[in-house]
N, C-alpha and C positions, 0 to 999 in steps of 0.2 A: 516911418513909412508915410508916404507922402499919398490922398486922394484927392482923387478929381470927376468930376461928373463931364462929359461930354455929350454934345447933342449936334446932330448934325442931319439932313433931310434923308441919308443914305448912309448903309454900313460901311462902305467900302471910305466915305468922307470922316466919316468917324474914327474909322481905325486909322485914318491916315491922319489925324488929329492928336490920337494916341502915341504914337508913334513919334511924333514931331515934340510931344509936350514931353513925355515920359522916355522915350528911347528905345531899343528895342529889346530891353529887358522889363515892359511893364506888362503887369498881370491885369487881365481882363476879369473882375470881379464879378461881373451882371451887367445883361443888356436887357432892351425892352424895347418897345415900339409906343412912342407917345405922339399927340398929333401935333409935336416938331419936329417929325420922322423918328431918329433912331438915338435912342440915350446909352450909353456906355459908360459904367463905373469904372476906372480906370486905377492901378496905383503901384507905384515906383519904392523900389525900396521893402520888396513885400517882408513881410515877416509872417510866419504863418501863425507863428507862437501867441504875438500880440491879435491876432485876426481872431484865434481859438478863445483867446480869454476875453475875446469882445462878446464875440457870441453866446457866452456863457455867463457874461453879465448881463447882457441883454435877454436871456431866457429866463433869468434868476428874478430880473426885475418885473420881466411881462408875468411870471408866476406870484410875484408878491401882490401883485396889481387884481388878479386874478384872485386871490386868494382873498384881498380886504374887499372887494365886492360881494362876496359870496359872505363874510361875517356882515357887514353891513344888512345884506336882504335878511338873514338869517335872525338879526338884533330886532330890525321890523318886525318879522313876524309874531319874533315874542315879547314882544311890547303890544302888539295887536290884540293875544290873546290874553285871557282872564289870568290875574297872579294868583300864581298856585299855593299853598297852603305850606308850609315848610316841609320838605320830605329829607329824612334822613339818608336818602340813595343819594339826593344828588348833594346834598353835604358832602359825603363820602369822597363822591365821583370828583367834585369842587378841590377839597383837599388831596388830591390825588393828583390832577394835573397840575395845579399851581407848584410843585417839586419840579414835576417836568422840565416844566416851561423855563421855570429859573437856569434848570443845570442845563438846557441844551447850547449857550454857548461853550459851555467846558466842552463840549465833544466831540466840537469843531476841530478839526489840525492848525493850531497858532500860526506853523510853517509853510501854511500853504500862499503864496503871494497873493493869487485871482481870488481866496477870498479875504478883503479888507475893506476900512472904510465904509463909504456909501454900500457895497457888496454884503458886507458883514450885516449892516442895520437892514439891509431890504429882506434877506434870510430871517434874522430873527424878528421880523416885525410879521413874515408869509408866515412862520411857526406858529407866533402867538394870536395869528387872526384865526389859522385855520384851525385850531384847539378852541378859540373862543368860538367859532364854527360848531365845531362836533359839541360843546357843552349846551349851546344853545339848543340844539338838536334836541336831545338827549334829553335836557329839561322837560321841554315840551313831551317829549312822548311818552317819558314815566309820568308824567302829571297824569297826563291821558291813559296811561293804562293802571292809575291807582284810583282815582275818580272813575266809579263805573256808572254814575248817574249821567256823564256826559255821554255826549255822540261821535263816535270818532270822524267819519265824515265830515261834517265842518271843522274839525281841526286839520284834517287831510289836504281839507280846498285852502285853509289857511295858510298850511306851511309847506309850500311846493319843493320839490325833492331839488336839493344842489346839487350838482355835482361835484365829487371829489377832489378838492386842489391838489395840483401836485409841483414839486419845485423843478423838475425836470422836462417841462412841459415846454412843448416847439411847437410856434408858429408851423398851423399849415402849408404846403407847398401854394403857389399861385399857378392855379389851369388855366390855359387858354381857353378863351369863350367856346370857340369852334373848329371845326378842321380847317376852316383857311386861316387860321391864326397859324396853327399846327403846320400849313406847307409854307408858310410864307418863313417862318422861322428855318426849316430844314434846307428853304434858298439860302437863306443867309446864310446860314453853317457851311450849307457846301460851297459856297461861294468864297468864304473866309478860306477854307480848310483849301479851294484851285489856288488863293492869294497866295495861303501860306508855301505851298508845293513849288509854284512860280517860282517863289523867292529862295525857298531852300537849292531849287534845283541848278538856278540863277548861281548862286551862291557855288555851287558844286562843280559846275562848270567852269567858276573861276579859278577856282583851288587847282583843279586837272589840267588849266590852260597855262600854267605855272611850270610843269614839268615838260620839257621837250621831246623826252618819247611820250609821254601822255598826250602831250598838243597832237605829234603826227599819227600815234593811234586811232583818236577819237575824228581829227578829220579823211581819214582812211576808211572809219566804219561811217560813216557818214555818206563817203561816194563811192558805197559797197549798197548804201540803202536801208542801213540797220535802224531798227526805231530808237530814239533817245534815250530810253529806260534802259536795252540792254545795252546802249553802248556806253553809258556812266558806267553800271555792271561791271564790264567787261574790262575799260580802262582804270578803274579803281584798284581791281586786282594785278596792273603792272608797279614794280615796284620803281618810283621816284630816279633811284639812280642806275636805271637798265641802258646801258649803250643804246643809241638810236639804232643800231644797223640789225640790232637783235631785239627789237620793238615789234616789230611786224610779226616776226615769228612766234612770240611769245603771246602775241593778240588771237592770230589764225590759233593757236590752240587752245586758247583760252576757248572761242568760241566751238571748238569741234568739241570740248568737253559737254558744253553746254545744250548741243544736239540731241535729243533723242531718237535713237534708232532702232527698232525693230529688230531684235537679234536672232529671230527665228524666221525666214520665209515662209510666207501665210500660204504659197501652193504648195509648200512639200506639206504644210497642216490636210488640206484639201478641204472638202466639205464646203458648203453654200457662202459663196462672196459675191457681195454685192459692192457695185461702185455707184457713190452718190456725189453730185459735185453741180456747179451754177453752168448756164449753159454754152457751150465752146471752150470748156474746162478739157477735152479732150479723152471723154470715159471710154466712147465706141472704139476708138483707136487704139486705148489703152488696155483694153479687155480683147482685142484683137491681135494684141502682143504678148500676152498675159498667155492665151491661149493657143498661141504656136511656142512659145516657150513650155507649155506642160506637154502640148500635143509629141512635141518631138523627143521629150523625154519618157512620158509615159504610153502613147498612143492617141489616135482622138478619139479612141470609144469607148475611154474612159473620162470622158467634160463633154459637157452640154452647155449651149448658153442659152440665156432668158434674159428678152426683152421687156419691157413694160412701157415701151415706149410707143405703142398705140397708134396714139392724136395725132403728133407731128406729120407732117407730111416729108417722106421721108426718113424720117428716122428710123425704120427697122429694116428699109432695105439696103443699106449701109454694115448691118452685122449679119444680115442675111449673103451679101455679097461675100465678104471674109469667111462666114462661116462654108461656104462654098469652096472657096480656094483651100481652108484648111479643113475640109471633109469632116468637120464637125455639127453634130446634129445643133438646129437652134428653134427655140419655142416662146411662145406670146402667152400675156398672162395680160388684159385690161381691168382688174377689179384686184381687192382681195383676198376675195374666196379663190379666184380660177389661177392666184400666186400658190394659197394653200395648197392645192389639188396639185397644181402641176409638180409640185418641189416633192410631194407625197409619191408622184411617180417618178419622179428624176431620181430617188433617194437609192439606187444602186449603182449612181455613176459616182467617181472617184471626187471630183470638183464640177459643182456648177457658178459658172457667172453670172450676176445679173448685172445688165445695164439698164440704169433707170433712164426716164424721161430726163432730158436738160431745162432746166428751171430756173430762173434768175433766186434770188435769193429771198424776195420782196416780193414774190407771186403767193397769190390766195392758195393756189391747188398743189403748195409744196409741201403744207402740213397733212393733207390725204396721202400723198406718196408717199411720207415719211410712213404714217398711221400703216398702210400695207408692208412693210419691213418691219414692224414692231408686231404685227399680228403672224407673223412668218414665224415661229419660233426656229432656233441654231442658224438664224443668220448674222454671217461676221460683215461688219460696215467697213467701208474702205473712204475716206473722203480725198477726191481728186479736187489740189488747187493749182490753178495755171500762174508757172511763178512769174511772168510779167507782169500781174497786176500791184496796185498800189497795195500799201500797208492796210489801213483802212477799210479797205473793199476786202480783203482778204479775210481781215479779223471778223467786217459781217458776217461773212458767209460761214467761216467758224458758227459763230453766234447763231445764225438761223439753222445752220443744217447738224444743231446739236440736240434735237431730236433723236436724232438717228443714232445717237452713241457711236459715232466711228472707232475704231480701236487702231487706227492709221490714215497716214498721208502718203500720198500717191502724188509726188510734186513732178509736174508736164512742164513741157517747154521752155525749159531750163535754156533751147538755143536763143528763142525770142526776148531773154531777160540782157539786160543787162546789169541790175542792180538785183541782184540776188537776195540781197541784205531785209528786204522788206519781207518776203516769202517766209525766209529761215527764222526773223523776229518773231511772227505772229504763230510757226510752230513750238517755238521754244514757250513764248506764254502760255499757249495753252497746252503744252507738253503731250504734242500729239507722237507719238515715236512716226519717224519716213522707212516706208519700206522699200518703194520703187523711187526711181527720177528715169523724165523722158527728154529726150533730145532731140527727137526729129521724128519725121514720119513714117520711118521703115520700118517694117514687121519683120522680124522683131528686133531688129539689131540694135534701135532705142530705145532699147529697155535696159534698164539698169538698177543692181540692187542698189541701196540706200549704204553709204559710207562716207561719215563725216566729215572724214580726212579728206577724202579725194573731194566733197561738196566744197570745203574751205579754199581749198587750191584753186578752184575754178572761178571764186572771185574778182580777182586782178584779172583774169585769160576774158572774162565776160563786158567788164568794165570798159577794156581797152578796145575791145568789138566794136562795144555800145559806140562810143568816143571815137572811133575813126570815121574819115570823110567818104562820104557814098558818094565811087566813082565809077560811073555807068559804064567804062570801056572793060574795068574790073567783072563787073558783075554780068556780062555779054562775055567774057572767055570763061570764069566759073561754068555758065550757061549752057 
């Protein structure tokens, strides 16, 4: 086994030093922070076996070391105080260890290799301190407690208390001074730990770029929009020698598997849904779909909507308007309590909606809005994402409006995307089940339950949308 110390101003210089000296089968033993920057133990050819029996000589040795300091103070002391008178106890006691001490090499295991040599003498030399330890002891204090003319007290301040040697005794761990020692280390770690991922990932992309339906899979789910993570996933699980003509298909289902869907419609469930989502995510329109799809199958006077939409200017005269054409009653709640109250009286209608306020994701007053859905008790969260936005923005908004415990996705404007792939990533991450998808603006005929099959297929149909030339004589006869 080969070691090496490296030091370098910076980790990332360091390990790239490692790397280059050692290759990339070397083991990073201990790092540290010294003021040449960063020092790194490095060593090639590990052996864990020869490592284990390092360290077990070396705690053998810091305990022998350990142990002849402590007979040394211990010989002091009783050389300091007065000689004692012959006592037949420690005669006894004398005669008694001196066997010991002799047979404790017998009872060693000859076989064992880690103890020999230098090893073997550091052992029996830690034995025979720490027994001349305890005898010294022991002198002293039957002196002391056979002489009753003396004073214990000054023999007490004489021979201060040792502590116990032991042969199995380890070096304390080394603390960091402070908590910026403590974040400055957990940079580095994470830093190492993006390097390592990089290269793994790196790496994995190679391997995939090797097979040619893996090549035309992965850049397929690529300009569909999918994030990286699931499309290694997804490509991993094609096997190597799959016909290319029958790659695609085995991809599209790969991914529909990987879907989750909402296997029961949350309005035949009924009872209190609320839609929460960033703002021009499309909630007021989609709760105004929502609710001529129930109106026309169960009536409307059995659903009520609720607003909470207040402040905006605007915003409640937009589901006041709808609720209008679809003769459904609609009610305003601006606080917590006047949510409680009102839901307390709404509670003989079949389904009520609520549409919350639209709030960016990064607004102060989205954590109060959540706080009034969590104080509501039996209300089901619904989170509406507009799937034309980026991966990124999408996963925030997960991330902030998870407050709210949504138990579904409500994915809009499915016609405005063209890359699909980014939406469908970031529910599969956080494994939100789709219950609805919207496609336009018409009430209600854009409304659509959630099925994976049919989402997968619309891939390629979206793409090629996106990808065609906008030609304004086109869009004047559509017109």
């Amino acid at each position: 086994m080969k070691i090496k110390r490296f030091v370098a101003p910076d980790m990332r210089t360091a390990l790239r030093q490692v790397r280059e000296e050692h290759g990339a089968d070397a083991v990073i033993l201990s790092n540290r922070r010294t003021p040449e920057g960063v020092e790194i133990v490095a060593a090639s050819n590990y052996d864990e076996d020869a490592v284990q029996r390092a360290l077990i000589e070396a705690n053998r040795a810091a305990a022998a070391a350990d142990a002849q300091r402590a007979a040394d103070a211990a010989a002091a002391a009783a050389a300091a105080a007065p000689a004692p008178a012959p006592n037949p106890f420690l005669v006894a006691a004398d005669s008694a260890i001196q066997p010991t001490a002799m047979a404790l090499p017998a009872t060693l295991p000859a076989s064992d290799a880690s103890v020999t040599g230098n090893a073997f003498a550091a052992l029996l030399a830690s034995a025979k301190a720490a027994q001349a330890s305890d005898v010294a002891a022991g002198a002293v204090q039957l002196q002391a407690d056979v002489d009753a003319g003396r004073e214990r007290a000054p023999l007490a301040a004489a021979q201060p208390a040792a502590p116990a040697p032991s042969l199995a005794a380890v070096p304390a761990p080394v603390v960091p001074a402070n908590d910026a020692q403590l974040d400055q280390m957990r940079d580095e770690l994470a830093q190492m730990r993006q390097m390592i991922e990089r290269e793994m990932h790196r790496l994995t992309d190679e391997r995939l770029r090797g097979s040619p339906v893996r090549l035309q899979a992965m850049e397929l789910m690529e300009d569909y929009g999918f994030d990286a993570g699931i499309t290694r996933d997804v490509v991993l699980q094609l096997p190597a020698e799959t016909p290319e003509h029958r790659g695609r298909g085995l991809m599209l289902g790969l991914i529909s598997k990987r879907l989750p869907v909402c296997p029961v419609d949350p309005l035949e469930l009924g009872g209190v849904i609320a839609l929460v989502g960033p703002t021009g995510a499309g909630k007021t329109t989609t709760i105004a779909k929502l609710a001529a799809r129930y109106a026309a199958e169960h009536g409307p006077r059995n659903i009520a909507l609720v607003t909470t939409d207040t402040a905006r200017i605007g915003g409640r005269e937009q589901l006041y308007s709808y609720g209008r054409q679809l003769g459904v009653a609609v009610h305003e709640a601006d606080s917590d309590a006047a949510l409680i109250q009102l839901l307390q009286r709404l509670q003989d209608y079949k389904l009520v909606l609520i549409d919350t306020a639209g709030m960016g994701q990064r607004d102060r007053a989205l954590a109060n809005q959540l706080n009034w859905l969590r104080a509501a008790r039996d209300v089901r969260t619904l989170l509406v994402l507009p799937a034309n936005s980026h991966y990124a923005d999408l996963d925030e908004v997960v991330r902030r409006f998870g407050g709210a415990n949504p138990q579904g996705v409500v994915l809009t404007k499915l016609d405005e995307s063209g890359r699909l792939g980014s939406a469908l990533s970031v529910v599969v991450d956080h494994q939100l089940p789709l219950t609805w998808v919207t496609d336009g603006q018409h009430v209600p005929d854009d409304l659509h339950r959630a099925n994976a099959a049919s989402i997968v297929l619309r891939l390629e149909d979206l793409r090629r949308a996106a990808d065609k030339p906008n030609i304004p004589e086109h869009d004047h006869a559509a017109a």
